[in-house]
C-alpha positions as CSV (number, residue, x, y, z in Angstrom):
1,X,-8.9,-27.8,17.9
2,X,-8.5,-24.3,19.5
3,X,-8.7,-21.5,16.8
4,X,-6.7,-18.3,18.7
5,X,-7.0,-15.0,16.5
6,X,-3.2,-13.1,16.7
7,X,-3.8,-9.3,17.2
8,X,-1.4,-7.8,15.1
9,X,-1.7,-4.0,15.8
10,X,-4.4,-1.1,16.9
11,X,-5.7,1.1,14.7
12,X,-7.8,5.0,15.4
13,X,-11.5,3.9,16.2
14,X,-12.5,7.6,14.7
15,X,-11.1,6.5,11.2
16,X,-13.0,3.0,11.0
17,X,-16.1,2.7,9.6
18,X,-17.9,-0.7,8.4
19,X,-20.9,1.3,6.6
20,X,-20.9,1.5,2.9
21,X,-20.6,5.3,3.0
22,X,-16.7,5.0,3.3
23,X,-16.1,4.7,-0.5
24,X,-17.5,8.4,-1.0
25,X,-15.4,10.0,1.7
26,X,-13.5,13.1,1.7
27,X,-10.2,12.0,3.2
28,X,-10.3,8.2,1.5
29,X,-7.5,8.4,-0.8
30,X,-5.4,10.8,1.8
31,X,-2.8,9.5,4.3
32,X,-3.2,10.5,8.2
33,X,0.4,10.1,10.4
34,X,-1.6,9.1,13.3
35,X,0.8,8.7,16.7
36,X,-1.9,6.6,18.5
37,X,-2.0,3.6,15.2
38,X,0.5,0.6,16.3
39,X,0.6,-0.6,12.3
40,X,0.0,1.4,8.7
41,X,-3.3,0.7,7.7
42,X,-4.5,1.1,3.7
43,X,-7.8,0.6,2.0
44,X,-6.8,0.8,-1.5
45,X,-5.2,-2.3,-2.7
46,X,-4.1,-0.3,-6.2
47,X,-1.5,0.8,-3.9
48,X,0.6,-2.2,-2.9
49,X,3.4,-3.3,-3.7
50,X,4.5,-7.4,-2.7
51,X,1.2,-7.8,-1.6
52,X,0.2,-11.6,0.2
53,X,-3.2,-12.0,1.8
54,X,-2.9,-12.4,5.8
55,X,-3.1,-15.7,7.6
56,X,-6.5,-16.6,8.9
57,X,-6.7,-15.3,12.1
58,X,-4.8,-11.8,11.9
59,X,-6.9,-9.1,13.3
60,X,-6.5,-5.7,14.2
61,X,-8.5,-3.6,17.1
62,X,-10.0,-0.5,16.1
63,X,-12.5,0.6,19.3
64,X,-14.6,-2.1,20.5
65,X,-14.1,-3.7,17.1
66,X,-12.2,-6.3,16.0
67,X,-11.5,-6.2,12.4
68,X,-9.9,-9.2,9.8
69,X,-6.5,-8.0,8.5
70,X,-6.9,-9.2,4.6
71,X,-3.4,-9.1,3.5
72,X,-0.1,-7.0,3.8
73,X,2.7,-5.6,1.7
74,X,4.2,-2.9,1.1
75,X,3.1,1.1,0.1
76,X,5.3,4.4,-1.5
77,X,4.5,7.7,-0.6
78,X,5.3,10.5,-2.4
79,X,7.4,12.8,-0.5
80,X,8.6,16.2,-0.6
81,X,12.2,16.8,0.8
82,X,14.6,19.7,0.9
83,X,16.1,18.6,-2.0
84,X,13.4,17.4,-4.0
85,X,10.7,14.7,-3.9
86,X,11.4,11.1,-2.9
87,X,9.9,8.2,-1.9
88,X,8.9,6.7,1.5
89,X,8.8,2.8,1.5
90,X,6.2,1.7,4.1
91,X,6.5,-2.1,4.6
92,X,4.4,-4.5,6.1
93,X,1.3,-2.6,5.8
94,X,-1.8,-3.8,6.5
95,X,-5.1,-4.2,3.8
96,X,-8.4,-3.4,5.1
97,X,-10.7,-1.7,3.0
98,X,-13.8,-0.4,5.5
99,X,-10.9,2.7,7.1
100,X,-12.4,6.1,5.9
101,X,-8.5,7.3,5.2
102,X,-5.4,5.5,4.8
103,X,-3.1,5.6,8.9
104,X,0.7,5.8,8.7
105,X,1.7,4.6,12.5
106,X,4.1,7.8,13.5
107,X,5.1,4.9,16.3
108,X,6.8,2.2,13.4
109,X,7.7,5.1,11.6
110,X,9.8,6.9,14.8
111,X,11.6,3.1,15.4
112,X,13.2,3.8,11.8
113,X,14.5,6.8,12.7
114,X,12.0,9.0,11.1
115,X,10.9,12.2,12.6
């Protein structure tokens, strides 16, 4: 039987970081719109919405470093807008907790007309 891993997006090497020092940093609740990021990466699973754990084999490449994708669903952010706040519904979002901050792919976010 031939196991094949499915790449499901890149993510910024700079903002991956597999030592335990990643719960304590600065920018680890904050959102980054990162142009280089193929796929919206969070590491706070308080923050999902619809959330089902990834298939076995879903990875994503950060670097030299492939890293298990552990579930996706779906994040708000709060946004402020001329005319008020509102929300931003970011779907298919991808769970790994070892990122030092939270990526919003400004690639995904482009296709859906967002500027």
């Amino acid at each position: 039987m031939t196991i094949e891993k499915t790449i499901k997006g890149e993510a910024n090497a700079a903002l991956y970081d597999s030592s335990f020092a990643t719960s304590t940093h600065p920018l680890k609740l904050s959102a980054i719109l990162d142009s280089g990021t193929t796929i919206h990466v969070y590491n706070d699973l308080s923050r999902f919405h619809n959330f089902r754990k990834a298939p076995r084999y879903h990875y994503l490449i950060t670097g030299n470093h492939e890293v298990p994708i552990l579930g996706y669903g779906d994040v708000d952010i709060n946004t402020i807008r001329p005319n008020g706040k509102g929300v931003l519904r970011l779907k298919n979002v991808t769970f790994y907790t070892n990122f030092v901050t939270n990526l919003m792919s400004f690639r995904l976010l482009r296709k859906k007309g967002y500027y």
